[in-house]
Residue, then its C-alpha position, 0 to 999 in steps of 0.5 A: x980838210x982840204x978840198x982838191x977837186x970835183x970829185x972830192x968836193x961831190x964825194x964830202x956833199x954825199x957824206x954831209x947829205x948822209x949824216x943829215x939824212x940820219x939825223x934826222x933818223x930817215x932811212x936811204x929809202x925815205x929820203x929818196x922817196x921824199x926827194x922824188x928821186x929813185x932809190x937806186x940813184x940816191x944810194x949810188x950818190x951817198x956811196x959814191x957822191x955821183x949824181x945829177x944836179x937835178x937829184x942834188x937839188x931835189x935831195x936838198x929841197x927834202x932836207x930843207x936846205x935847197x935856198x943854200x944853192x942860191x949863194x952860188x955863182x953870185x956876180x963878183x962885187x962891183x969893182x966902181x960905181x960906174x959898174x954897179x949902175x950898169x948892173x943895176x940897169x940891167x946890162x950885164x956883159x953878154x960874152x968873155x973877153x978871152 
């Protein structure tokens, strides 16, 4: 499956939230409770993949998979030694170029 944009990628992460939801034989109801997130919202995302990141968050917190959103928008590697030990001192580029 190839991905084309936003909405298909929100759209595949509603349908993957599902089929761990019911694996784990919860109900829409149970994880949204779980989630601390209304049950209203979690249904329009599982049906539309429209939601918050917030909700997103909390939804994969009750599913015990919120430490996979850690491995997002990590800093490309260091292209020299000279950049990795400026990274290291603390001193990040503090606006674009462009």
């Amino acid at each position: 499956m190839t991905l084309t944009g936003p909405t298909d990628m929100a759209e595949s992460l509603a349908r993957r939230v599902k089929v761990l939801r019911l694996h784990r034989g919860w109900t829409q109801n149970t994880l949204a409770e779980r989630s601390g997130v209304t049950n209203a919202s979690y249904r329009r995302f599982e049906t539309t993949g429209k939601a918050s990141l917030e909700l997103v968050l909390k939804v994969a917190h009750a599913l015990a998979r919120l430490e996979e959103f850690g491995q997002l928008f990590q800093p490309p590697p260091a292209r020299s030694i000279e950049e990795l030990e400026r990274r290291s001192a603390g001193h990040a580029a503090k606006r674009g170029r462009i």
